[in-house]
VOZA-595104 format. One record per atom (N, C-alpha, C): x, y, z. Coordinates in steps of 0.05 Angstrom, whole numbers, padded with zeros to 5 digits, always signed. Example, Ala and Ser with C-alpha at 12.3 -4.5 7.8 and 13.67 -1.06 7.14 Angstrom:
2
+00264-00114+00156 +00246-00090+00156 +00264-00066+00156 +00257-00045+00142 +00273-00021+00143 +00258+00001+00157 
***
This chain:
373
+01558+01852-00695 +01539+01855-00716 +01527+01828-00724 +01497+01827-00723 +01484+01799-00728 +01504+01792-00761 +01499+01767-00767 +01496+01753-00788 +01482+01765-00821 +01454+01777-00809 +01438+01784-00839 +01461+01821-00836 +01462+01828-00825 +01470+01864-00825 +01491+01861-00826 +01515+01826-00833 +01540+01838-00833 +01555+01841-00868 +01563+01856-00869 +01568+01866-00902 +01570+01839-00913 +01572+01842-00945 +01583+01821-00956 +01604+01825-00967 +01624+01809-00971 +01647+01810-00978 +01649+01818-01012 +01670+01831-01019 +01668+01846-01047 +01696+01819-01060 +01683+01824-01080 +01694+01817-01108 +01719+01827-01117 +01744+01808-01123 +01772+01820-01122 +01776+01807-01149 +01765+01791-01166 +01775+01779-01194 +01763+01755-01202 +01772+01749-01219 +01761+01730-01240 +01754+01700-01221 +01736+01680-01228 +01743+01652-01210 +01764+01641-01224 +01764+01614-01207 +01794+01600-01213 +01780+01579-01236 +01791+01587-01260 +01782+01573-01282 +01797+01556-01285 +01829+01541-01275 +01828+01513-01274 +01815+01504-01263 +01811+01504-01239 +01788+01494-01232 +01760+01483-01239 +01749+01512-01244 +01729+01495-01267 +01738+01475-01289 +01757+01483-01308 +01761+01467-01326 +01761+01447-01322 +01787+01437-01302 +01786+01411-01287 +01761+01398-01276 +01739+01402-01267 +01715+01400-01271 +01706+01388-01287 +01703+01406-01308 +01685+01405-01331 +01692+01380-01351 +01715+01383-01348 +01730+01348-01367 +01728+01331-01347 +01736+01323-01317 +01727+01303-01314 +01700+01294-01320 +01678+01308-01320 +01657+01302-01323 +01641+01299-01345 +01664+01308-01361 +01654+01302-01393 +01660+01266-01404 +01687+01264-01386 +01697+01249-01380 +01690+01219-01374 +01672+01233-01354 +01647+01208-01338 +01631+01203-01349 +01613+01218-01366 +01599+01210-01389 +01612+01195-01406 +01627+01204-01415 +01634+01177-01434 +01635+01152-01417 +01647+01141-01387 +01655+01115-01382 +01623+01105-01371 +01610+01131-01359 +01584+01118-01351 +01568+01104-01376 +01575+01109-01400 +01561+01095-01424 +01581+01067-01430 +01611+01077-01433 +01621+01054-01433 +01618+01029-01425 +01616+01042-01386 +01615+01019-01371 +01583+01003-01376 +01566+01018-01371 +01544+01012-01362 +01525+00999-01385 +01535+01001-01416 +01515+00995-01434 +01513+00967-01442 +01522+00946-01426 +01515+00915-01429 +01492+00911-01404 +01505+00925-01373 +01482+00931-01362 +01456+00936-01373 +01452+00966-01382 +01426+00966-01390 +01412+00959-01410 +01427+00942-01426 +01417+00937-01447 +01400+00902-01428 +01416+00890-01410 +01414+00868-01401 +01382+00870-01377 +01382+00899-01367 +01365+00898-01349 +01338+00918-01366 +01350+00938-01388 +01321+00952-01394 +01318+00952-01425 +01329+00935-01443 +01316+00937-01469 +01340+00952-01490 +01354+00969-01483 +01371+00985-01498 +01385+00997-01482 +01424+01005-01486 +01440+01014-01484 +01443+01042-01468 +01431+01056-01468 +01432+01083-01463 +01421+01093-01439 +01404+01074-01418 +01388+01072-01400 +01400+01096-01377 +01429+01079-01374 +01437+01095-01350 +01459+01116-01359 +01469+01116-01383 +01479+01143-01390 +01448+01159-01401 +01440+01164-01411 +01405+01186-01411 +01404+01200-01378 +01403+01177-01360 +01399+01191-01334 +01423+01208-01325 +01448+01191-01327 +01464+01216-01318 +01477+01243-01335 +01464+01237-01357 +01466+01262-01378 +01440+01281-01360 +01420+01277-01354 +01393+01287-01342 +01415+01302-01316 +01426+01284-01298 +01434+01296-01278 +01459+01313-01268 +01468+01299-01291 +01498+01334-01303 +01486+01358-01311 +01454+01364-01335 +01455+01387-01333 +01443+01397-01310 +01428+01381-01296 +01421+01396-01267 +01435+01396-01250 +01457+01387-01251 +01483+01399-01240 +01494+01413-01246 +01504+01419-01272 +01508+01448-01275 +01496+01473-01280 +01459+01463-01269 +01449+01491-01271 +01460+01507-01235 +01458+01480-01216 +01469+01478-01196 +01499+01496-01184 +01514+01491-01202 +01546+01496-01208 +01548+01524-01206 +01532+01534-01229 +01533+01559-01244 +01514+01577-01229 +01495+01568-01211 +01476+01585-01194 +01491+01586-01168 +01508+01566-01156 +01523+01571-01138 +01551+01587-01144 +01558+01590-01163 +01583+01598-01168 +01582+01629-01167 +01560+01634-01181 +01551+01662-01168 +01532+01677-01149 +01531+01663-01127 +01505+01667-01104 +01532+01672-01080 +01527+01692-01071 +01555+01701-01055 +01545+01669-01029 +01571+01667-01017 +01571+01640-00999 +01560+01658-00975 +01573+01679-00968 +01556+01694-00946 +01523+01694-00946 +01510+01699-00961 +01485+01698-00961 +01483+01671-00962 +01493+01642-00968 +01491+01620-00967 +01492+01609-00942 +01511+01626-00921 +01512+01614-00900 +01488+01623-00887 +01471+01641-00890 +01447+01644-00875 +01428+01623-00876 +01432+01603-00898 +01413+01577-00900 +01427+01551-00882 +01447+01552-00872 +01459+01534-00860 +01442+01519-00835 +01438+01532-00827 +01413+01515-00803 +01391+01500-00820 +01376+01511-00839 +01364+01506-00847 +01369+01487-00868 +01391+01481-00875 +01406+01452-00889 +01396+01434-00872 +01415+01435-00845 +01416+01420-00834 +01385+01406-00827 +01379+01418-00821 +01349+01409-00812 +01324+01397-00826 +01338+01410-00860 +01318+01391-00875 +01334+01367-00877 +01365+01361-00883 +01379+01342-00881 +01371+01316-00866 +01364+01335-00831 +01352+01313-00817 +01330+01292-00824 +01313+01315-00828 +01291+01300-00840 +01280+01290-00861 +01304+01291-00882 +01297+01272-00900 +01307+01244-00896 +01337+01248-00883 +01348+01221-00865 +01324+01203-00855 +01312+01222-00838 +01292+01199-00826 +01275+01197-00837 +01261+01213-00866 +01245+01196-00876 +01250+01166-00899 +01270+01176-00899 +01277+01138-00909 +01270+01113-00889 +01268+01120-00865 +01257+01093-00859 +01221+01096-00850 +01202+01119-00872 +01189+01116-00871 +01172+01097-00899 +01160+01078-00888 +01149+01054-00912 +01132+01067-00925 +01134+01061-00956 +01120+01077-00983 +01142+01103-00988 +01154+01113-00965 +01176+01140-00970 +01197+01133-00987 +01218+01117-00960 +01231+01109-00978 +01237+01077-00983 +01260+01074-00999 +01261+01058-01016 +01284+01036-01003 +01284+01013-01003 +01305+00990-00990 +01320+00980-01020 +01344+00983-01015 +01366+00964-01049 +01380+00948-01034 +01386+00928-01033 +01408+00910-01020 +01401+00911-00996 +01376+00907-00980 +01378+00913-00952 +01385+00929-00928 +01396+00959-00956 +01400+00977-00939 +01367+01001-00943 +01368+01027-00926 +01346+01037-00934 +01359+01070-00940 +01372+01081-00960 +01389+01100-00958 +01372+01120-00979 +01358+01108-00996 +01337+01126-01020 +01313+01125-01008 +01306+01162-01017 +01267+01155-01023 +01263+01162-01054 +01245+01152-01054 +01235+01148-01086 +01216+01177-01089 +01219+01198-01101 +01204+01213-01122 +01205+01217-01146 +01171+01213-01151 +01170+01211-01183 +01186+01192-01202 +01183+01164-01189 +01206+01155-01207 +01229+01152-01199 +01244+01171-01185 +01267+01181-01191 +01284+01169-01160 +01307+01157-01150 +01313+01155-01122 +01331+01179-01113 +01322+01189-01088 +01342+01205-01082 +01354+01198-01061 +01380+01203-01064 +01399+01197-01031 +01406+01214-01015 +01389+01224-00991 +01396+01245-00981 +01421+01250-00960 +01435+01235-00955 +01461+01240-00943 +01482+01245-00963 +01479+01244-00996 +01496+01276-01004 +01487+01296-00994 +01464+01302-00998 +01457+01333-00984 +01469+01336-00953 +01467+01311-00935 +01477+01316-00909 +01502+01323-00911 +01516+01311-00927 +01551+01308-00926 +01549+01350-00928 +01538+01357-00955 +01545+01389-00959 +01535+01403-00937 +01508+01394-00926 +01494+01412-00903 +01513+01412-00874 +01523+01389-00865 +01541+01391-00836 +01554+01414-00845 +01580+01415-00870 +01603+01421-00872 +01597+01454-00880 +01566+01461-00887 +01562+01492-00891 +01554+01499-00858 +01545+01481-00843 +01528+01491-00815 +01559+01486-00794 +01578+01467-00805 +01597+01464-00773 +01617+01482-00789 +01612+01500-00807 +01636+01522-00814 +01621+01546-00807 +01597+01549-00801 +01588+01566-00795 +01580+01568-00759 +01587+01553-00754 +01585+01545-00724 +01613+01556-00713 +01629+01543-00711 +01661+01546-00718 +01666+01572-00726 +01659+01595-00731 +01663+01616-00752 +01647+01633-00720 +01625+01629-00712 +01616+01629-00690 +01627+01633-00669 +01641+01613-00665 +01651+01603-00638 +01684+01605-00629 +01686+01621-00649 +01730+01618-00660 +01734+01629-00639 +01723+01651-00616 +01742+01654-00594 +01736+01631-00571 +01718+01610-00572 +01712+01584-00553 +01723+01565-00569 +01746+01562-00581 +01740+01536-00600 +01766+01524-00576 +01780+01534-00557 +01793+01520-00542 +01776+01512-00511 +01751+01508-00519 +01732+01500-00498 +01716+01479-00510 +01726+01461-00497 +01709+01430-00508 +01671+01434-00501 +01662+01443-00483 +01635+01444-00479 +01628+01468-00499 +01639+01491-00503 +01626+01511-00510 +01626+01510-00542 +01663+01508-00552 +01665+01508-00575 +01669+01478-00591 +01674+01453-00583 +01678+01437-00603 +01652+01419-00606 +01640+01421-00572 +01618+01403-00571 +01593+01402-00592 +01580+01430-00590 +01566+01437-00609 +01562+01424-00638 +01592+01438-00656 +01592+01419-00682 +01585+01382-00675 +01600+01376-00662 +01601+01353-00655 +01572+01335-00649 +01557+01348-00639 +01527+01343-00626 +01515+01344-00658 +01522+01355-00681 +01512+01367-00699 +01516+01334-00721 +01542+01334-00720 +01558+01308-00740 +01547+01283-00727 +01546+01285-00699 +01535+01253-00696 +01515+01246-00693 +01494+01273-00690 +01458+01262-00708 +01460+01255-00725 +01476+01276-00755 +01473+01269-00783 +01488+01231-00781 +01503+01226-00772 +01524+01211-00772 +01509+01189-00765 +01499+01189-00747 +01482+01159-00725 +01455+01161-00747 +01446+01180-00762 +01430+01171-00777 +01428+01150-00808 +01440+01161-00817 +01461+01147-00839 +01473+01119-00829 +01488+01127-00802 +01498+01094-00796 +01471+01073-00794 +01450+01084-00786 +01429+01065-00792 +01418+01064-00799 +01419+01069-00834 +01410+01053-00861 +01421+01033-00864 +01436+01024-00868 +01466+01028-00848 +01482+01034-00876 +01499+01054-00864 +01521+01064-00889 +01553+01073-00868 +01564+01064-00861 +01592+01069-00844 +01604+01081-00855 +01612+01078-00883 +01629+01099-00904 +01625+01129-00892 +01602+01129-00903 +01599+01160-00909 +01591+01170-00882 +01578+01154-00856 +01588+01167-00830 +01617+01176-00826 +01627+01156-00829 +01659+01171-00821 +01668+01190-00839 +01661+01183-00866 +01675+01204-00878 +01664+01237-00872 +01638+01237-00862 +01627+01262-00852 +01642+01267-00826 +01647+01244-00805 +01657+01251-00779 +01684+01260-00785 +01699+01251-00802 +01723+01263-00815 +01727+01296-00813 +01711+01297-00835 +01715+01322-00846 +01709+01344-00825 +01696+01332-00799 +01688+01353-00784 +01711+01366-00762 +01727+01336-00761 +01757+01331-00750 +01763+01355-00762 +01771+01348-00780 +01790+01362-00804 +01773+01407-00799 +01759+01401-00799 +01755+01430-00799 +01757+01444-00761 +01750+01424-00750 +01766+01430-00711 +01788+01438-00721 +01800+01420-00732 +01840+01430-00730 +01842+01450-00745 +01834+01459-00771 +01834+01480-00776 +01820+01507-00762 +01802+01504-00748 +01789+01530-00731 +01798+01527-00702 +01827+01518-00708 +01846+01522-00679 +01836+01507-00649 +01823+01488-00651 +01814+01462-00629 +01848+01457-00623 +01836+01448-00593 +01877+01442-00579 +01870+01412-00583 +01905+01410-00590 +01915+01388-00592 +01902+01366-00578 +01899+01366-00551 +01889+01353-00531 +01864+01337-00542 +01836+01361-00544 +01820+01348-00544 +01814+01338-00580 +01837+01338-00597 +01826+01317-00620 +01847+01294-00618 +01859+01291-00608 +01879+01267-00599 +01850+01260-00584 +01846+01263-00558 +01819+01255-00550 +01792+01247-00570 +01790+01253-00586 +01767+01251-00593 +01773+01224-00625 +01809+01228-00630 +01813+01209-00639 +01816+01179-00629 +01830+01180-00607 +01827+01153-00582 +01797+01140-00577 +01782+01166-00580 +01750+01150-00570 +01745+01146-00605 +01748+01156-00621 +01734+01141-00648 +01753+01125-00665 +01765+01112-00660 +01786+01091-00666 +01769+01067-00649 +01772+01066-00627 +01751+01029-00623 +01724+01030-00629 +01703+01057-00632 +01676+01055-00639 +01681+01055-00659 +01695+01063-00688 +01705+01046-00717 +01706+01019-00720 +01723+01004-00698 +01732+00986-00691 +01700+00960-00690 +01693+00975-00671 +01671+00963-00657 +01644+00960-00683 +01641+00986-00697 +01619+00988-00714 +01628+00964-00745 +01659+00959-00746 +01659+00941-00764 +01658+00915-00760 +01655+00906-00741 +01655+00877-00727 +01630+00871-00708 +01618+00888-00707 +01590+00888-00694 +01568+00882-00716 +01576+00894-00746 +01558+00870-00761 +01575+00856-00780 +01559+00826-00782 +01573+00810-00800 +01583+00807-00823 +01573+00833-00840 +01576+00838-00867 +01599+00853-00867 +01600+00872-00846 +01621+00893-00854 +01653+00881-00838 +01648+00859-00823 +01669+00839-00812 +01678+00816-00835 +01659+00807-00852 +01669+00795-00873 +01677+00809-00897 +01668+00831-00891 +01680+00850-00924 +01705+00859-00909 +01712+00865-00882 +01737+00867-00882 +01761+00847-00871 +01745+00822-00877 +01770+00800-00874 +01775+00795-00904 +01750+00804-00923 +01753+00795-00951 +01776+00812-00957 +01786+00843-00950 +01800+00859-00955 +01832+00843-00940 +01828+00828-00929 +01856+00825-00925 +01862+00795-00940 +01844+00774-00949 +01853+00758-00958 +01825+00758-00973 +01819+00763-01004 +01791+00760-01018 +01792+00727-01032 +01822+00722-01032 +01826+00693-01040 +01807+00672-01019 +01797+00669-01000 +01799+00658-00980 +01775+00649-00981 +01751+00665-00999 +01719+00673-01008 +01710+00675-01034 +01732+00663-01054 +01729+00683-01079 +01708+00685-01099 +01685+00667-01082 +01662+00668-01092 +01636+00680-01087 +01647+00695-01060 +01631+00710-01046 +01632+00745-01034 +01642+00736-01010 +01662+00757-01005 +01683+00772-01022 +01702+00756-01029 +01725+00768-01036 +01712+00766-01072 +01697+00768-01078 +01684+00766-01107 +01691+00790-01123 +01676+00814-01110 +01679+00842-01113 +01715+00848-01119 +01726+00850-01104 +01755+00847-01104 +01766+00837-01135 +01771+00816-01127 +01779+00801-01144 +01776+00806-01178 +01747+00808-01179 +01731+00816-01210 +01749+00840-01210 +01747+00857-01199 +01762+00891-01202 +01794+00886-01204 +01805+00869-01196 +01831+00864-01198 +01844+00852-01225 +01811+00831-01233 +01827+00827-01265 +01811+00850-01282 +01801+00864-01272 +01801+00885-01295 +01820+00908-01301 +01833+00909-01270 +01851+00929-01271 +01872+00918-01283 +01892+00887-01279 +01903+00878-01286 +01901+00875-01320 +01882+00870-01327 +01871+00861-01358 +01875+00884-01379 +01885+00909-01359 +01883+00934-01379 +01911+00940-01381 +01928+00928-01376 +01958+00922-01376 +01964+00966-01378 +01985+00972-01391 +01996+00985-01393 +01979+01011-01405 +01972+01013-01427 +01959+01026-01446 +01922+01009-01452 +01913+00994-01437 +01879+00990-01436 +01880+00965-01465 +01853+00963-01459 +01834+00937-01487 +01826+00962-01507 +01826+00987-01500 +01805+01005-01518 +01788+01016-01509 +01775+01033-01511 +01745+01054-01510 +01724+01027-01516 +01701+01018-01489 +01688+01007-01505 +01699+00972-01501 +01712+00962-01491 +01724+00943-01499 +01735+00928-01471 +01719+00929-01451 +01717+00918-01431 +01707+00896-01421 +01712+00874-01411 +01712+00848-01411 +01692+00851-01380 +01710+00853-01369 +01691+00851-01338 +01667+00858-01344 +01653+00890-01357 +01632+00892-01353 +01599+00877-01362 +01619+00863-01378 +01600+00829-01386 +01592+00818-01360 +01570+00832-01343 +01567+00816-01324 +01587+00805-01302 +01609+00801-01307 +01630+00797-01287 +01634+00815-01260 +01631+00840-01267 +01640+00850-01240 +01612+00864-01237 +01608+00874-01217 +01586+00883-01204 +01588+00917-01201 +01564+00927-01195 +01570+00954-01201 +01597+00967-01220 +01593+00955-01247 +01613+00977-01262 +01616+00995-01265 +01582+01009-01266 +01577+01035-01266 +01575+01051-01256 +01583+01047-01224 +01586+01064-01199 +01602+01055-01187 +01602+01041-01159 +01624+01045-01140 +01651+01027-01154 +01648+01015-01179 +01676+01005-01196 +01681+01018-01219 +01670+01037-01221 +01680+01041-01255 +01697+01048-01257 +01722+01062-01238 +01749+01057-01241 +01764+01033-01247 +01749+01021-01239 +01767+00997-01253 +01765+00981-01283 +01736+00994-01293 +01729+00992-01316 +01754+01013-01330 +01751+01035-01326 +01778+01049-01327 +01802+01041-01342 +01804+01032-01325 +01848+01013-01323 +01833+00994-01346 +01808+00980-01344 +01815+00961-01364 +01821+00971-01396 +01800+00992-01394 +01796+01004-01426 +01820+01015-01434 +01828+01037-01418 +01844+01061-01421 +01877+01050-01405 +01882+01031-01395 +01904+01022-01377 +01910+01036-01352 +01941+01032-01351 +01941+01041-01326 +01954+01080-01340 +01962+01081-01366 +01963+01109-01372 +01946+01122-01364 +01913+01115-01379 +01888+01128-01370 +01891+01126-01345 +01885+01103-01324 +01879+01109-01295 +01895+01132-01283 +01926+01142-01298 +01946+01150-01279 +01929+01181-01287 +01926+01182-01311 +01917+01209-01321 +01896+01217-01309 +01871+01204-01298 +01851+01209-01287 +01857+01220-01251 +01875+01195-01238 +01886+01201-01217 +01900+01231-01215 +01917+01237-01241 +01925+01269-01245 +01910+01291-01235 +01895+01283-01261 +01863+01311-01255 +01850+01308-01229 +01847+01286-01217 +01839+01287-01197 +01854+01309-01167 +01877+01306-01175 +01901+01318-01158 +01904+01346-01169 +01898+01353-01186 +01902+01377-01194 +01871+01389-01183 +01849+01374-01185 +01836+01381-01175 +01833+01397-01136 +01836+01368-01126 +01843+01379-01099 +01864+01397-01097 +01876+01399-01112 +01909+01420-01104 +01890+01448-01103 +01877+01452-01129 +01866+01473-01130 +01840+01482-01111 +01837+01466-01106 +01809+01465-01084 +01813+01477-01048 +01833+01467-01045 +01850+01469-01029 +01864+01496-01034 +01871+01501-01052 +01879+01535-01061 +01861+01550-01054 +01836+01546-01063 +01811+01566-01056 +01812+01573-01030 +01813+01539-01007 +01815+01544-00978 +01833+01573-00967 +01854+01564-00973 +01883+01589-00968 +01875+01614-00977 +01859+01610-00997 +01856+01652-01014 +01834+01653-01005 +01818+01640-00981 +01801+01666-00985 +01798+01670-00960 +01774+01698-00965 +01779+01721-00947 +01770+01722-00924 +01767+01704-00908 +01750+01701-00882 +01749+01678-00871 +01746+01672-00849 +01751+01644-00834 +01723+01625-00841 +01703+01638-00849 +01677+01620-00850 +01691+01617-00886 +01699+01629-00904 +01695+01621-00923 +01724+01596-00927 +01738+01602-00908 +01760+01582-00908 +01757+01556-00901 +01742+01559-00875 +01724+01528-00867 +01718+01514-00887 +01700+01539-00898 +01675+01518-00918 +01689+01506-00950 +01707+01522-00953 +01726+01501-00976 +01739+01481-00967 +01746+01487-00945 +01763+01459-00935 +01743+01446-00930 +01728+01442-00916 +01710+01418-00911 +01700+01412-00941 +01690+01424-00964 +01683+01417-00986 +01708+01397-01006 +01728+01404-00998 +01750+01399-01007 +01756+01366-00997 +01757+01376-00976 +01760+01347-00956 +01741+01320-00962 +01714+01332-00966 +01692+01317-00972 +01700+01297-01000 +01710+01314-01019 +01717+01314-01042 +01745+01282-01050 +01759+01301-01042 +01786+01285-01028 +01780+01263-01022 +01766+01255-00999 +01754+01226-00994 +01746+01209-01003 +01726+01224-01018 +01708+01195-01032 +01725+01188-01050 +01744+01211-01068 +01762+01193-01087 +01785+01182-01075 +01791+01180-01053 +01819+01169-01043 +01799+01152-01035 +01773+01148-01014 +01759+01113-01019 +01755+01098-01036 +01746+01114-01053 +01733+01098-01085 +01755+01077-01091 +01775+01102-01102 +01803+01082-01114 +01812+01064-01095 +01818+01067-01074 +01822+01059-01051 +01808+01021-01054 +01780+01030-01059 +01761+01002-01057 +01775+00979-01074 +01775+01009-01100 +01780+00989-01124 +01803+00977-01129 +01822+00982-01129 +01848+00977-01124 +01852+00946-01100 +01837+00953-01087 +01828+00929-01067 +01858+00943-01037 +01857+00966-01032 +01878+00974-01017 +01859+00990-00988 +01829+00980-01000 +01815+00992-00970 +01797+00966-00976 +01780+00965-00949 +01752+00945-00950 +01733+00958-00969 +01725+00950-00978 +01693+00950-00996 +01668+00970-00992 +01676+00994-00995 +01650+01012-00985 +01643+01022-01008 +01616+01022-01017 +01594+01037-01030 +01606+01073-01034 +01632+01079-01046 +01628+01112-01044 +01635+01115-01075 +01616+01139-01094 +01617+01144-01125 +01644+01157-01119 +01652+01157-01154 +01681+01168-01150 +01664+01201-01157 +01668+01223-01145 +01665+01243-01158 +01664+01251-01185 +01637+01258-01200 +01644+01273-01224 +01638+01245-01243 +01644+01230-01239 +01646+01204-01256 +01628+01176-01250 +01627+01164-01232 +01606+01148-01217 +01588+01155-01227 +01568+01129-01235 +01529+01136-01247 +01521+01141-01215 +01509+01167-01218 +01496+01174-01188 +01486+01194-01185 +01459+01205-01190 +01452+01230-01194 +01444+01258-01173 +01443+01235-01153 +01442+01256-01118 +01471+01250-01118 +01497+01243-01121 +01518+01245-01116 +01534+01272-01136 +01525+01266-01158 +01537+01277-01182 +01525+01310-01172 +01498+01311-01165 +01486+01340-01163 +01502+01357-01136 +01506+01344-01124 +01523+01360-01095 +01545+01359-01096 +01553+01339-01116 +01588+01348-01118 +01584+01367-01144 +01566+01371-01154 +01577+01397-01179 +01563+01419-01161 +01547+01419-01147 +01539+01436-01123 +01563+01455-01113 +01574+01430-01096 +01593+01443-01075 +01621+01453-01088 +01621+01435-01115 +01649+01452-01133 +01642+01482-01142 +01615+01486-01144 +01599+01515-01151 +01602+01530-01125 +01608+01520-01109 +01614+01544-01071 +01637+01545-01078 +01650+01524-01092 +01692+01534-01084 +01706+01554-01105 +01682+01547-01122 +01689+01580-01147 +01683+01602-01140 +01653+01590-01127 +01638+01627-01121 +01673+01643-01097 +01675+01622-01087 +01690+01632-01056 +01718+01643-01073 +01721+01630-01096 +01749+01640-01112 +01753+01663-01117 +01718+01679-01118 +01716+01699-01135 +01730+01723-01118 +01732+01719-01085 +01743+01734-01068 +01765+01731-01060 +01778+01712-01064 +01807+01707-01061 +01831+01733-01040 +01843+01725-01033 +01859+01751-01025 +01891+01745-01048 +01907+01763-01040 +01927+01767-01063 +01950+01747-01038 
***
């Protein structure tokens, strides 16, 4: 039975309202630190305080109009757009390196500018692979022990999105997409063989892609010794280390953050965990780390209850996606990984980040709503 003629799956109970809840506070959550962090920033770069909390207040409720329209749009009928992710995915990718399209920040070219506004379209890529290679996979479940027939495919799929992104250049979030795609092979029963294989060949092209440019070879010698640079390199580091340090046990206060005087760099995104620890200490950080874990626990619950192999994919890969950026984020900040550009979910100033992660948390409820017992 095609795809459009095959039933849709029925409704067995309520969604998983920790879940949401957990949600809904971190991100109430993030509003507060995105103001915290960010209001010497904007007061320093646009005239008044409120600059970049206004915007991500703008991009929470369109994320939860997002949330709440996905939470009830059955995922079955969602997967019939999956090609069609992908493909606008593509091509918004490549229109960032079209001039007047999109937009260059730091020498990378990862936004296009509408209306004002920047958008980054490899969130949308990250959600579009992981709805199209669960629906591929879902496809292919009696070839998935055939490297040409069944693994190749997805694969052909992740390393367009993947090689495109790598040249804005963004490495992070290539792998973290080549990840997750791992991660959903082993779950749609790929042999041992060929991801041990496919791990052997992407272990030296990692290898190779961080030492092949200079920046991402000095951000990860700064990761093993940031003392060595501490005015350059290892700068980032270091600033994040006395903030985390500076928030001793129990924080300075709500508000009462020292680093974000200019000292550390992006407070308001890829560090504001560490703005965090300073305010709130390491109690707050541990408490945030909590919710975070209660989050995935439950996310990951959705994977297990539900009712079908395409809807199991697609939580796990959502999950996984999820999982990542906050095990990088903290990871950065902490100074316990090299230095990559990834928002912490839910919290990070980021409004194409913030909209596809309240997005894709709106697929892991809808998918709750079917659960099996």
């Amino acid at each position: 039975m095609s795809l459009l003629l095959s039933p849709s799956p029925r409704r067995t109970g309520p969604p998983q309202f920790i879940l949401m809840a957990v949600t809904l506070f971190i991100l109430a959550f993030g509003l507060v630190m995105v103001y915290s962090s960010s209001a010497v920033l904007s007061y320093m770069e646009h005239g008044f305080n409120y600059f970049y909390f206004q915007r991500q207040v703008a991009w929470s409720v369109l994320g939860l109009v997002a949330f709440f329209f996905l939470s009830n749009f059955s995922y079955e009928k969602l997967r019939r757009f999956s090609r069609l992710a992908v493909i606008g995915a593509v091509i918004l990718l490549l229109a960032v390196f079209i001039p007047g399209v999109g937009v260059e920040i730091n020498f990378a070219r990862r936004w296009l500018g509408i209306a004002g506004l920047t958008l980054q379209p490899s969130e949308l890529a990250k959600l579009a692979v992981i709805l199209y290679v669960s629906h591929l996979l879902t496809e292919k479940k009696e070839k998935i022990h055939s490297f040409s027939r069944g693994i190749l495919p997805p694969l052909l799929v992740t390393g367009l999105v993947s090689g495109l992104i790598l040249l804005q250049p963004d490495l992070g979030t290539s792998v973290a997409i080549a990840a997750s795609t791992l991660f959903l092979l082993f779950i749609a029963g790929a042999r041992s063989l060929h991801l041990a294989g496919l791990l052997a060949a992407g272990a030296p092209a990692l290898w190779w892609a961080i030492f092949s440019e200079p920046y991402r070879r000095q951000r990860f010698l700064a990761f093993l010794d940031p003392w060595a640079d501490p005015l350059d390199t290892g700068y980032h580091i270091i600033q994040s280390l006395y903030a985390i340090g500076s928030g001793g046990l129990l924080g300075l206060g709500l508000g009462q953050s020292r680093q974000k005087y200019l000292y550390l760099p992006e407070p308001q995104t890829d560090f504001i965990f560490a703005i965090i620890a300073e305010e709130l200490g390491f109690i707050g950080g541990l408490l945030l780390i909590s919710l975070f874990s209660v989050f995935i626990w439950r996310a990951f619950r959705v994977a297990l209850k539900a009712p079908d192999p395409f809807s199991t994919l697609l939580a796990a890969g959502i999950s996984t996606m999820l999982g990542l950026q906050t095990l990088i984020n903290i990871g950065v900040v902490t100074g316990s990984m090299p230095i990559k550009g990834m928002p912490l979910p839910f919290v990070s100033f980021g409004g194409t980040s913030l909209l596809f992660c309240l997005a894709g948390t709106g697929i892991l409820v809808n998918i709750s709503r079917y659960a099996r017992e």
